[in-house]
Backbone atoms as SQL, in Angstrom:
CREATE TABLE atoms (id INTEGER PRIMARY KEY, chain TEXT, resi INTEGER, resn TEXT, atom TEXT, x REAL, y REAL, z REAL);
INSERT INTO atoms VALUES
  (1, 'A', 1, 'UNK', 'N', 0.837, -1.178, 0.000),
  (2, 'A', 1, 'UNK', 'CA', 0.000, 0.000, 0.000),
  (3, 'A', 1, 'UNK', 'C', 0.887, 1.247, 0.000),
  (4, 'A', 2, 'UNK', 'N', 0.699, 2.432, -1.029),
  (5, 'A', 2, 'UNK', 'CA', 1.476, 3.336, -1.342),
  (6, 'A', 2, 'UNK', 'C', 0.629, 4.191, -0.079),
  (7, 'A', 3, 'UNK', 'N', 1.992, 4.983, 0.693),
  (8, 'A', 3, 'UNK', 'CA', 1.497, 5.880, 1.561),
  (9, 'A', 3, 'UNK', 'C', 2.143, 7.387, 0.597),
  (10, 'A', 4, 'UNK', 'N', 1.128, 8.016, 1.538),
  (11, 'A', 4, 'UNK', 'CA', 0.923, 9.863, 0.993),
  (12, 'A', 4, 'UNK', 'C', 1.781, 10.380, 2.575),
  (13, 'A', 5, 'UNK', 'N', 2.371, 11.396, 2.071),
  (14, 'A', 5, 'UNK', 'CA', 2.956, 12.634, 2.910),
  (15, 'A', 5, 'UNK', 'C', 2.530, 13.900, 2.397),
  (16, 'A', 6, 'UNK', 'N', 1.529, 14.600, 3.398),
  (17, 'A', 6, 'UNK', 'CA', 1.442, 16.126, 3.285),
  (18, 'A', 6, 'UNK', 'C', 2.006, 16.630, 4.361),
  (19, 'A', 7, 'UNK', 'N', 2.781, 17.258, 3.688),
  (20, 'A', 7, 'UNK', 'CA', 3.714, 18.216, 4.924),
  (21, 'A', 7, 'UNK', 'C', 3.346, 19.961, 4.390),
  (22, 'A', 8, 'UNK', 'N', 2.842, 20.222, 5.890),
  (23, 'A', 8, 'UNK', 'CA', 2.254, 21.986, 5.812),
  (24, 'A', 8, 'UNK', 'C', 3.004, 22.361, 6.100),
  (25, 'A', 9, 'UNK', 'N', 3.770, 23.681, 6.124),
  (26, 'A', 9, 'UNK', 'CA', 4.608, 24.695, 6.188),
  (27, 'A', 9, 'UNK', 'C', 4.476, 26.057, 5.683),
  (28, 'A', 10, 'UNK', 'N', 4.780, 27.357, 6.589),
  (29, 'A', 10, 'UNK', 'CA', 4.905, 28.406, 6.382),
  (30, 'A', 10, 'UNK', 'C', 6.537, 29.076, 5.871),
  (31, 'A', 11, 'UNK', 'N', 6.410, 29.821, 4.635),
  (32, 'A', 11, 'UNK', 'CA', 7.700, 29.970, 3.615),
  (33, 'A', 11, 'UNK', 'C', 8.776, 30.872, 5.024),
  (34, 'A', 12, 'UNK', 'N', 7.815, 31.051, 6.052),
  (35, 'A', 12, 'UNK', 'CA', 8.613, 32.511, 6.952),
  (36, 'A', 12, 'UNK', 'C', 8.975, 31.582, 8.247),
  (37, 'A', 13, 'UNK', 'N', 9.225, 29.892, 8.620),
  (38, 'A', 13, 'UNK', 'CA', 9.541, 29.213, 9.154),
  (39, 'A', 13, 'UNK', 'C', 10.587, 29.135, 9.123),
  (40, 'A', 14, 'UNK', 'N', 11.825, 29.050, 9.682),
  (41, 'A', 14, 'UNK', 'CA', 13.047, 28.187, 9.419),
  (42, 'A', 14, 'UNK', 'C', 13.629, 26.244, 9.840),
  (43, 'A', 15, 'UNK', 'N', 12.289, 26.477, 10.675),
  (44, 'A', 15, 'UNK', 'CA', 12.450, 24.846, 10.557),
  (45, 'A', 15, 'UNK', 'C', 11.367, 24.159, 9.827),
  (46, 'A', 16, 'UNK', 'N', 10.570, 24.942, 9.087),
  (47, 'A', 16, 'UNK', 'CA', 9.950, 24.217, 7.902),
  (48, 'A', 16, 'UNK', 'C', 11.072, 23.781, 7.130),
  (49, 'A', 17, 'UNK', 'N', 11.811, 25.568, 6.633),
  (50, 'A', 17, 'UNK', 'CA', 12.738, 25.150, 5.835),
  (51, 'A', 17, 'UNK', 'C', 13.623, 24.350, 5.363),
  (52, 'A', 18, 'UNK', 'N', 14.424, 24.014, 7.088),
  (53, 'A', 18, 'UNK', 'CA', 15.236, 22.539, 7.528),
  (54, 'A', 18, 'UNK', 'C', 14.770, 21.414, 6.859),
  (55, 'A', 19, 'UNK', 'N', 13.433, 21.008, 7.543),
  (56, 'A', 19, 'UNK', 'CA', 12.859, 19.883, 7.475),
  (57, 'A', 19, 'UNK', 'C', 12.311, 19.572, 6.118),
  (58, 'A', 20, 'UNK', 'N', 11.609, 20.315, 5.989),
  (59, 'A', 20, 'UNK', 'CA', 11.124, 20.044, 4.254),
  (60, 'A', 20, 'UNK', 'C', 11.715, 18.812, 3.221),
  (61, 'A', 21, 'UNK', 'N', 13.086, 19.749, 3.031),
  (62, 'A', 21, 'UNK', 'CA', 14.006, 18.119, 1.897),
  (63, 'A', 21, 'UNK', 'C', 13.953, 17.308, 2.576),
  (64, 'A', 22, 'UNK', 'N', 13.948, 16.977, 3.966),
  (65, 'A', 22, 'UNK', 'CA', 14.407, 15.717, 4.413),
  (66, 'A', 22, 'UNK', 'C', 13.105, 14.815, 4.332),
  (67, 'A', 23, 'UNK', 'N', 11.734, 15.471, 4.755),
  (68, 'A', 23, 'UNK', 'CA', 10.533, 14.770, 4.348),
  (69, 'A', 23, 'UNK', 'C', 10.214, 14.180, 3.062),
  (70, 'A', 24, 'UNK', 'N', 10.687, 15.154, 1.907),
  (71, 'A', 24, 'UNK', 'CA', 10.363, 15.114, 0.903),
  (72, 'A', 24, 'UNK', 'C', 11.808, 13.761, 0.166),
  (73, 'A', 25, 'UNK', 'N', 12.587, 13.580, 0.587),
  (74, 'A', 25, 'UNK', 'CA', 13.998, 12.531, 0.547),
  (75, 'A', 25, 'UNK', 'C', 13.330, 11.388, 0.999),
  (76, 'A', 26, 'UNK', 'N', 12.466, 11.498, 2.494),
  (77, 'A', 26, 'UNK', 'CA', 11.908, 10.191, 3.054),
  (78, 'A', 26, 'UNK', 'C', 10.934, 9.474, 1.550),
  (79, 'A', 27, 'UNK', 'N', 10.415, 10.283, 1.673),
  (80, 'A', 27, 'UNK', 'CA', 9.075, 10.175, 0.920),
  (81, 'A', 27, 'UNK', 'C', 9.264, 9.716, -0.365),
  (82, 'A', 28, 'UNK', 'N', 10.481, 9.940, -1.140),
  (83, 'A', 28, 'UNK', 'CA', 11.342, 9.812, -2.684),
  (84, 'A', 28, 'UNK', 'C', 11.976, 8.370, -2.307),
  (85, 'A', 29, 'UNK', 'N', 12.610, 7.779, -0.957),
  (86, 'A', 29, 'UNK', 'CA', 13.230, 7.093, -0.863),
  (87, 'A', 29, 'UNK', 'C', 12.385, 5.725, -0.411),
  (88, 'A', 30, 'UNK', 'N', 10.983, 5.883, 0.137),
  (89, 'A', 30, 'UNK', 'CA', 10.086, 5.370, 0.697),
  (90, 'A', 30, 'UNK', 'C', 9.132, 4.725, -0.768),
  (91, 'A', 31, 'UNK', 'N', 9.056, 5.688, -1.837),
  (92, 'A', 31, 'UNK', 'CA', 8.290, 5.237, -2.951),
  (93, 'A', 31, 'UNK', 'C', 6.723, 5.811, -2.434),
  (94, 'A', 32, 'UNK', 'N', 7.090, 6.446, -1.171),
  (95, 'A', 32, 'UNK', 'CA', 5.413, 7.899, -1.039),
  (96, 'A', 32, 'UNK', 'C', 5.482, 8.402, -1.869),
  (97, 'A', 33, 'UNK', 'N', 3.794, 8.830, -1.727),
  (98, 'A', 33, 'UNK', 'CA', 3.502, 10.081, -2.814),
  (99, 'A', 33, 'UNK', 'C', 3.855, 11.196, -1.523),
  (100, 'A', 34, 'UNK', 'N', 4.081, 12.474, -2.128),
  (101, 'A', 34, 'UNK', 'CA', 4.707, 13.561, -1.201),
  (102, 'A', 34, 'UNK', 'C', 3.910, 14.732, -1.819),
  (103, 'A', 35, 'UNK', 'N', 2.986, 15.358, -0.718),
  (104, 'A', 35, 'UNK', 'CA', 2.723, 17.015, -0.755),
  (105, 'A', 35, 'UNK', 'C', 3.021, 17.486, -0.151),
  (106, 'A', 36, 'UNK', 'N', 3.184, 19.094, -0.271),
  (107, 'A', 36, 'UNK', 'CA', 3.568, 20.194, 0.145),
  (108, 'A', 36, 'UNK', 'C', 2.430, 21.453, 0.294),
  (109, 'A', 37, 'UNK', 'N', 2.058, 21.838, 1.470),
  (110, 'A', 37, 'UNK', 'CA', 0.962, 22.598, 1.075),
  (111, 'A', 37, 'UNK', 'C', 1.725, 23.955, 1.953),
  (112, 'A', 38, 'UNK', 'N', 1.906, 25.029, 1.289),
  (113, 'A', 38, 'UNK', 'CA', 2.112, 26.465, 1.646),
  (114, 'A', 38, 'UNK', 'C', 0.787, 27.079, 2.576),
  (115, 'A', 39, 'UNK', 'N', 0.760, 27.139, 4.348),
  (116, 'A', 39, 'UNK', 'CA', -0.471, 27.932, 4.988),
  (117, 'A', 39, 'UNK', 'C', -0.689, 28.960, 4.268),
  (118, 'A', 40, 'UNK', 'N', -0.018, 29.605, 3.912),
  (119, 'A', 40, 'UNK', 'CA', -0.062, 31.354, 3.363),
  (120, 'A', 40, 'UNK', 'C', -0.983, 31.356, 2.486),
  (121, 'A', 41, 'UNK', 'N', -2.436, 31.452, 2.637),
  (122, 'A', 41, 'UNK', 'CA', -3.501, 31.911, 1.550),
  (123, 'A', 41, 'UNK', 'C', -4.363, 30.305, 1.757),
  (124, 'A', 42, 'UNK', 'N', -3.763, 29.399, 2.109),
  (125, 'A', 42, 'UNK', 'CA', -4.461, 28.310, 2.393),
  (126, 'A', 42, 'UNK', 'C', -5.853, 28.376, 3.108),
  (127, 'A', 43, 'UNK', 'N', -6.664, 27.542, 2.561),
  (128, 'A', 43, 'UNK', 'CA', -8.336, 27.863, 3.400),
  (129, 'A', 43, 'UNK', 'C', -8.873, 26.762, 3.141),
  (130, 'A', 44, 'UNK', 'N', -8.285, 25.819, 3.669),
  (131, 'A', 44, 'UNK', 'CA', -9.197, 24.643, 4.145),
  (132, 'A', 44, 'UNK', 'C', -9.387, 24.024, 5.449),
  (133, 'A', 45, 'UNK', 'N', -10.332, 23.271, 6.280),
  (134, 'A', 45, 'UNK', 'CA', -10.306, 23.418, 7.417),
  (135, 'A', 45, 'UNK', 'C', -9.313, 22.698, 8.325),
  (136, 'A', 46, 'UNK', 'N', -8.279, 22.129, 7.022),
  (137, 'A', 46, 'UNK', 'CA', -7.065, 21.637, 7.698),
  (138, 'A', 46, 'UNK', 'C', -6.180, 22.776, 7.841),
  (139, 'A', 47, 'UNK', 'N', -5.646, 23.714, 6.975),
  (140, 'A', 47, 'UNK', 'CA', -4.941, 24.846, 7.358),
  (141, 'A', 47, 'UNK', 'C', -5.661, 25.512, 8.554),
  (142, 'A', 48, 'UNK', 'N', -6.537, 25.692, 8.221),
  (143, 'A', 48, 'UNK', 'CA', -7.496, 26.641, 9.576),
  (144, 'A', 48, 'UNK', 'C', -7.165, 26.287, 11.071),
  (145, 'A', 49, 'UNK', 'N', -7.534, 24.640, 10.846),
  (146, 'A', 49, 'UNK', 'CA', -7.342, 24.250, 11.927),
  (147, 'A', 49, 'UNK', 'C', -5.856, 23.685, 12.689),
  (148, 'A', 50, 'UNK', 'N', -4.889, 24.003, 11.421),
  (149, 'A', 50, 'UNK', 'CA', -3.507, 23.984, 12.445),
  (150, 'A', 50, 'UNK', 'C', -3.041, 24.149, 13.209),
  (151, 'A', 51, 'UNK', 'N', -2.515, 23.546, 14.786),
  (152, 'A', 51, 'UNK', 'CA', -1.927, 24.917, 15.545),
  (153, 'A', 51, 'UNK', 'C', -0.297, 25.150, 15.544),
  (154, 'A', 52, 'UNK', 'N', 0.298, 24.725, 14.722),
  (155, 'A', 52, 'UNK', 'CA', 1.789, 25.184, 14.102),
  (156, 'A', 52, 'UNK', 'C', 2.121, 24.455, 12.926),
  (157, 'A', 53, 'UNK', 'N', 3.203, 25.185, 12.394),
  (158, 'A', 53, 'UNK', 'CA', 4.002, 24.061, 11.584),
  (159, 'A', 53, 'UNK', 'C', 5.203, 24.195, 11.780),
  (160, 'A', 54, 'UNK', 'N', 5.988, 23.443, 11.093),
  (161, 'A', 54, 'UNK', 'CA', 5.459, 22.362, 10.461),
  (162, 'A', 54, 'UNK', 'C', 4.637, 21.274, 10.692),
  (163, 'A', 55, 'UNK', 'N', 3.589, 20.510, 9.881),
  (164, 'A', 55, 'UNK', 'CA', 2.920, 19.661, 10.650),
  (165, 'A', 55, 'UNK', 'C', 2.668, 18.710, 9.376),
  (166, 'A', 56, 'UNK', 'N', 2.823, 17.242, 9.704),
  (167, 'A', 56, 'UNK', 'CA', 2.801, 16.506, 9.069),
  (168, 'A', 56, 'UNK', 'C', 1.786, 15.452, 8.844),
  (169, 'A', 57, 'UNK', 'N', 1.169, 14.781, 7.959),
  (170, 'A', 57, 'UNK', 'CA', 0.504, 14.243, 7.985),
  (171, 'A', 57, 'UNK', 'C', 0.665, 13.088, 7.210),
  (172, 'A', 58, 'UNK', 'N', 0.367, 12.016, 7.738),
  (173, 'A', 58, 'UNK', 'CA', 0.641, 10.699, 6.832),
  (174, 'A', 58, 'UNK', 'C', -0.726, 9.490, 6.431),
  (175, 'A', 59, 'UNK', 'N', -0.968, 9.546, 5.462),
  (176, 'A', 59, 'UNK', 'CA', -2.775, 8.794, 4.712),
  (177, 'A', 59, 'UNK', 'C', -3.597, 9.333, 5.851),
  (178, 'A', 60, 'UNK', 'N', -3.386, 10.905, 5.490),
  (179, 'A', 60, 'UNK', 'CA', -4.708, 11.595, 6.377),
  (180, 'A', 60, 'UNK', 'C', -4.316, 11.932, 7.534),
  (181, 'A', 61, 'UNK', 'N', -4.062, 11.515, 8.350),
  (182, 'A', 61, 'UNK', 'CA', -3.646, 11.184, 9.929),
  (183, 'A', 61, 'UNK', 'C', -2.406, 12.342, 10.703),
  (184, 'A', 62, 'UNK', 'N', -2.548, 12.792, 11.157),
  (185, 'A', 62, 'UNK', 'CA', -1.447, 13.977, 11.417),
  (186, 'A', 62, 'UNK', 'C', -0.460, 13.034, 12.464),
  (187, 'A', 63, 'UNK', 'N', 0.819, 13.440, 12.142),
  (188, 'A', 63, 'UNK', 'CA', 1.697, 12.640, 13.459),
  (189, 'A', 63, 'UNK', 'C', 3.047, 13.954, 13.334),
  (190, 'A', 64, 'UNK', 'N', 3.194, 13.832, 14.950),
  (191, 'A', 64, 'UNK', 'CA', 4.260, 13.991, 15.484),
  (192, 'A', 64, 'UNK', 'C', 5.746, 13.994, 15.479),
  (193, 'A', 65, 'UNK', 'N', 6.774, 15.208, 14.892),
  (194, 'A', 65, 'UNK', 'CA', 7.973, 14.797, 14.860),
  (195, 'A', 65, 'UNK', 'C', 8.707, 13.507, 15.444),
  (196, 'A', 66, 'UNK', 'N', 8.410, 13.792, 16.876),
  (197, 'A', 66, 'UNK', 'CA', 9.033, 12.506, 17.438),
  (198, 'A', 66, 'UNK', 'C', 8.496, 10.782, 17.306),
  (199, 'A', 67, 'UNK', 'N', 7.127, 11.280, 16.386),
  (200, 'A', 67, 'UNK', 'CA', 6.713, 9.601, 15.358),
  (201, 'A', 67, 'UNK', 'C', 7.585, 9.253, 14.389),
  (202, 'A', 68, 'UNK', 'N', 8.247, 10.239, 14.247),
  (203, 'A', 68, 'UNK', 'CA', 9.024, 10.192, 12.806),
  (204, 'A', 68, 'UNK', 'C', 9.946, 8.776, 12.619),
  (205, 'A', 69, 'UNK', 'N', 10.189, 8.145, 13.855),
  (206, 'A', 69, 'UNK', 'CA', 11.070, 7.231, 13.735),
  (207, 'A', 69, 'UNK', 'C', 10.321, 5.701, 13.489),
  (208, 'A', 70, 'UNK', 'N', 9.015, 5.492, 14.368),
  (209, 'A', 70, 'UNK', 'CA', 8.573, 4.825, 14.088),
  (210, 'A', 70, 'UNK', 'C', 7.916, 4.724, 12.184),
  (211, 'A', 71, 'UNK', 'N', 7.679, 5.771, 11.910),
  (212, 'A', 71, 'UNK', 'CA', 6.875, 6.098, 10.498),
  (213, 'A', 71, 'UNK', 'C', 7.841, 5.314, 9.569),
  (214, 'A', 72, 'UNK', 'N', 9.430, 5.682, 10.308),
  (215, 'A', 72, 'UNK', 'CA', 10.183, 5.443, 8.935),
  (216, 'A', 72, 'UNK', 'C', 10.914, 3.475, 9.425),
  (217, 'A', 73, 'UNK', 'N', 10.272, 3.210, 10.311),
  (218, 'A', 73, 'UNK', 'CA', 10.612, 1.434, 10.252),
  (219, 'A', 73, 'UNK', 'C', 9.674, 0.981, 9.814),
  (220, 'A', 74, 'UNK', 'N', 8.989, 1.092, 9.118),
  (221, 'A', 74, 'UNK', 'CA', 7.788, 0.593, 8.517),
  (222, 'A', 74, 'UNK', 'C', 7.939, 0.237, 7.260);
């Protein structure tokens, strides 16, 4: 089963910035599909309802930097 990565981020973050390639490397190296969604002008009730970013989400499901390790033994 092909998993999806949407990773939200604001362009005025610097640890979006960090993090970003490395999600987007997981995700290339994993054989995920990988999005990127910019908050800035965003209006859906997932941007709305963010309360920071970066924030990640994996087949829907939002998880936690420090999931990150489990996400990637899988």
């Amino acid at each position: 089963m092909v998993k999806e990565i949407t990773f939200y981020y604001h362009p005025m973050c610097s640890g979006c910035m960090e993090i970003k390639p490395i999600i987007k490397e997981i995700a290339e190296m994993k054989g995920w599909k990988y999005n990127e969604i910019n908050v800035v002008g965003c209006k859906t009730k997932i941007c709305n309802d963010l309360e920071y970013v970066p924030t990640i989400f994996v087949d829907g499901r939002q998880i936690e930097l420090e999931d990150m390790d489990k996400l990637l033994s899988k």
